[in-house]
C-alpha positions in Angstrom: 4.5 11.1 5.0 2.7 13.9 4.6 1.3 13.8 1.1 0.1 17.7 1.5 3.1 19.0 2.0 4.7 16.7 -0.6 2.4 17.8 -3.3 2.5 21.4 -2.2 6.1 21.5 -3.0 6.1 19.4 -5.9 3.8 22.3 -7.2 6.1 24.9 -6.1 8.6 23.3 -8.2 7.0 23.0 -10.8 6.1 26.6 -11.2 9.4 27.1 -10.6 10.4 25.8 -13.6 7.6 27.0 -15.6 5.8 23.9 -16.7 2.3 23.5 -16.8 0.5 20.0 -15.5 0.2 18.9 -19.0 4.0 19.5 -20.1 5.4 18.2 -16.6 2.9 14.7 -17.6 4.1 15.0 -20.8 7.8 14.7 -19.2 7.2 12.2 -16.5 5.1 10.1 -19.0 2.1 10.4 -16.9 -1.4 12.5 -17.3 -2.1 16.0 -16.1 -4.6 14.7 -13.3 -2.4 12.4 -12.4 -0.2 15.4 -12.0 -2.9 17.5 -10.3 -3.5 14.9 -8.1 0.0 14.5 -7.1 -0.1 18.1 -6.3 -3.2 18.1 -4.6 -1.8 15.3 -2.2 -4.3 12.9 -3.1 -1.5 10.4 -4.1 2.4 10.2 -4.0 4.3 9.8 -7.1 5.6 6.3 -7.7 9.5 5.7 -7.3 10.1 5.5 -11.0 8.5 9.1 -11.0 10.3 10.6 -7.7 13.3 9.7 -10.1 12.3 11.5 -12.6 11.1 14.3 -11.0 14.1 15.0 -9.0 16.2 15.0 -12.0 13.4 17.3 -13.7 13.8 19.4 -10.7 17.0 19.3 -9.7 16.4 18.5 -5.9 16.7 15.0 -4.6 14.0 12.3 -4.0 14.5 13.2 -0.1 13.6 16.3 -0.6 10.8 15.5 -2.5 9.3 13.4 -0.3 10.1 15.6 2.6 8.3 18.2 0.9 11.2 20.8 1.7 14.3 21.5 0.2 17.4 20.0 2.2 20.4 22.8 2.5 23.0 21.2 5.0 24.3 17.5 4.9 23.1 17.2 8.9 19.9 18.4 7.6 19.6 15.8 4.8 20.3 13.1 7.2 18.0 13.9 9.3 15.3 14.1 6.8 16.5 10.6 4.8 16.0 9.0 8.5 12.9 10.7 9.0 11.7 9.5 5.6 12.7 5.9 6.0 10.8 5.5 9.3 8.0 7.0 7.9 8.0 4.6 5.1 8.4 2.1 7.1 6.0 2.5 9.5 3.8 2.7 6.2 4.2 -0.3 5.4 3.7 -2.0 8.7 0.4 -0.6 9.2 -0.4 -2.0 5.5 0.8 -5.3 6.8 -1.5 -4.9 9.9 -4.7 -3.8 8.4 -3.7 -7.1 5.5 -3.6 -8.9 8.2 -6.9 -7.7 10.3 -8.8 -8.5 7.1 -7.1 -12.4 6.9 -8.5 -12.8 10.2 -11.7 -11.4 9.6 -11.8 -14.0 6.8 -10.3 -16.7 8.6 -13.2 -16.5 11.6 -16.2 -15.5 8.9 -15.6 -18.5 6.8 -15.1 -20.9 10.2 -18.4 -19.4 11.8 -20.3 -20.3 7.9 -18.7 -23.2 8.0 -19.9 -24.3 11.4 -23.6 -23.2 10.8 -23.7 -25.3 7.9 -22.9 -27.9 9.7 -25.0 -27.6 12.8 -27.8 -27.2 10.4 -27.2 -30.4 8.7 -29.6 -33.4 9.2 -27.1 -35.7 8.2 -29.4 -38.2 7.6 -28.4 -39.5 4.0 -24.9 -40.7 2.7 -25.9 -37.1 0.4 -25.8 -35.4 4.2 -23.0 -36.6 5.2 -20.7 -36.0 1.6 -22.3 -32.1 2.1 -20.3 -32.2 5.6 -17.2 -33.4 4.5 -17.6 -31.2 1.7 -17.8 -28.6 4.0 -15.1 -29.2 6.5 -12.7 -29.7 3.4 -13.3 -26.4 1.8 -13.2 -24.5 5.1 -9.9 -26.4 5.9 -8.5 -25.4 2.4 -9.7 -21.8 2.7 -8.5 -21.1 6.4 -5.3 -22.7 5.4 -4.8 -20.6 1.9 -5.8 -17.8 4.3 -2.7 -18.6 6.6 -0.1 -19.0 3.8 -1.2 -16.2 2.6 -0.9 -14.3 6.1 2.3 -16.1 6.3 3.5 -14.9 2.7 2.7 -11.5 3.2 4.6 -11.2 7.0 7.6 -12.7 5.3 7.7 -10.5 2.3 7.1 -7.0 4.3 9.6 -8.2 7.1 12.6 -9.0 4.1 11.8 -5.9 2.7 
């Protein structure tokens, strides 16, 4: 999505209807910067205030969004696919870049692990509950790690 042009038109409208950022916050339930930033294309407005703003404005949350208005029903399809595979593809690359950072975990903690334990005398019964203390809390880690991985695959994909 292209959160410039969706803030650009959310400020058209808004001067459309004649509100300043402070009364259109004061509408939405939300502060003027968070307005101005909104506007700016910093962020995009959460769905609860898409839905509000497209009442407020009389245009749909497509449109919105799209950051155009949407004149013919071909037109509006076209957009509402458009959106949806942007959003989607949104969220996959969240899902890959959670995912990147899992594994970056999973093979940091493994390599600490594994130093520790090559450095290890293990000379004393004290040495050797330090190893298995290791190995367990690596094993527990890399395995909340996975589950984790696991958890957020399966919620994005039954989204």
């Amino acid at each position: 999505m292209d959160t410039k042009k969706v803030g650009s038109f959310l400020k058209e409208l808004r001067k459309e209807k004649g509100f300043t950022q402070e009364q259109l916050g004061e509408k939405v339930g939300v502060s003027n910067k968070t307005v101005s930033r909104w506007e700016n294309g910093n962020y995009l407005p959460p769905v609860d205030c898409l839905d509000i703003l497209s009442d407020i404005y009389d245009v749909s949350m497509n449109e919105i969004i799209a950051g155009e208005r949407v004149e013919t029903e071909n037109q509006f399809k076209h957009t509402a696919d458009r959106n949806l595979s942007s959003a989607l593809a949104e969220i996959e690359q969240g899902y890959k870049k959670f995912e990147n950072k899992m594994i970056a975990i999973l093979i940091i903690s493994t390599v600490i692990a594994m130093i520790i334990l090559f450095l290890l005398p293990l000379k004393s019964v004290k040495d050797i509950l330090v190893f298995v203390l290791v190995l367990v809390l690596a094993f527990i880690a890399n395995t909340l790690n996975i589950v984790a991985l696991a958890a957020k695959k399966e919620k994005t994909i039954g989204q």
